[in-house]
C-alpha positions in Angstrom: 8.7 16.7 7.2 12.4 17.2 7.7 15.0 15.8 4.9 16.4 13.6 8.1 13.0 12.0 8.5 12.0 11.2 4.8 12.9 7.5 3.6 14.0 6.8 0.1 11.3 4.3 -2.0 11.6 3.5 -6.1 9.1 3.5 -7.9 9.2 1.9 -11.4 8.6 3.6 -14.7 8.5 2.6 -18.2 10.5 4.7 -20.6 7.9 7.0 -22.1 6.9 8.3 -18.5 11.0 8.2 -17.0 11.5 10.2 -21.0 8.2 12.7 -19.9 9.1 13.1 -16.1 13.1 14.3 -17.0 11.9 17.1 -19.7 9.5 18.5 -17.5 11.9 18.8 -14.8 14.5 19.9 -16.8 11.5 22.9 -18.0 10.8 23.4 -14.4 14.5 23.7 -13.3 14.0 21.2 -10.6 15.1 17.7 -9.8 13.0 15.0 -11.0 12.7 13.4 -7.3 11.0 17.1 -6.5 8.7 17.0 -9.4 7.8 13.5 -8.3 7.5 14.4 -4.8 4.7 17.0 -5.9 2.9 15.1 -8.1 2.6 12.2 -5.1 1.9 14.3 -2.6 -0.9 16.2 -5.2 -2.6 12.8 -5.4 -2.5 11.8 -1.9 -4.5 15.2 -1.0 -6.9 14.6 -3.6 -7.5 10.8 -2.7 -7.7 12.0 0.5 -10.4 14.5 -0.1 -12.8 11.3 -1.8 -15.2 10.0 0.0 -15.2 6.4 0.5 -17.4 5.4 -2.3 -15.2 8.4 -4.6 -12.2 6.2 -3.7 -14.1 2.7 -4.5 -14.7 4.7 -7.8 -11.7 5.9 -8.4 -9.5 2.5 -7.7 -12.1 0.6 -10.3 -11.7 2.7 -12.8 -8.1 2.8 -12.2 -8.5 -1.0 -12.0 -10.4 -1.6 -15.4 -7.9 1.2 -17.1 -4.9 -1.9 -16.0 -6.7 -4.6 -16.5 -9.7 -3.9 -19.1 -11.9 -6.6 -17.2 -15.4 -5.5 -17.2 -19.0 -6.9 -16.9 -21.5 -5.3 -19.6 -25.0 -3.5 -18.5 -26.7 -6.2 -19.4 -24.6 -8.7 -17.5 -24.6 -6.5 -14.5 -28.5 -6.2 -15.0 -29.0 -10.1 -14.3 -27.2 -10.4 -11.6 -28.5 -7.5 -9.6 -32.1 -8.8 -11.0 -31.5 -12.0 -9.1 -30.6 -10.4 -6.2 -33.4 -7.9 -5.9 -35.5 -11.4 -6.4 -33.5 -12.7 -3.1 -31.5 -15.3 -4.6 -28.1 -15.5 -3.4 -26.1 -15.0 -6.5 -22.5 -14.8 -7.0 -21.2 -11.5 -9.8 -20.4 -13.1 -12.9 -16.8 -13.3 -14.0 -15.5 -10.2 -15.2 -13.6 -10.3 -18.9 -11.7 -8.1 -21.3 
């Protein structure tokens, strides 16, 4: 893609990573928008190369890293008991 058809977009980052992402530009030699341009398009490939399920995987963990929200084994266990037994059951509510 052509400098003329890219589009700017900000992203937001808290200090630690904006403090990370300068030095290792600054190591590289190259400007941080290029460093983040790599890294982005890196991710895009590899979320690319998942396959549907690897993706579902991939956003919940990323999901319960955010969030912490879980269900335990055993909580999991009933539910997916009562469904195997042909009730209609909702998931329980997930918590921290």
């Amino acid at each position: 893609m052509s400098e003329s058809e890219t589009q700017e977009l900000s992203l937001a980052l808290d200090e630690a990573m904006k403090h990370k992402l300068l030095l290792l530009a600054q190591e590289q030699g190259v400007p941080a928008q290029r460093l983040m341009q790599q890294a982005v398009t890196r991710y895009l490939a590899w979320l690319d190369g998942l396959s549907v399920a690897d993706r579902a995987a991939a956003l919940a963990w990323q999901d319960y890293q955010q969030t912490g929200l879980h269900l335990s084994e055993a909580e999991a266990d009933v539910w997916l008991a009562e469904l195997e037994a042909g009730n209609a059951s909702e998931p329980p509510p997930c918590h921290s």
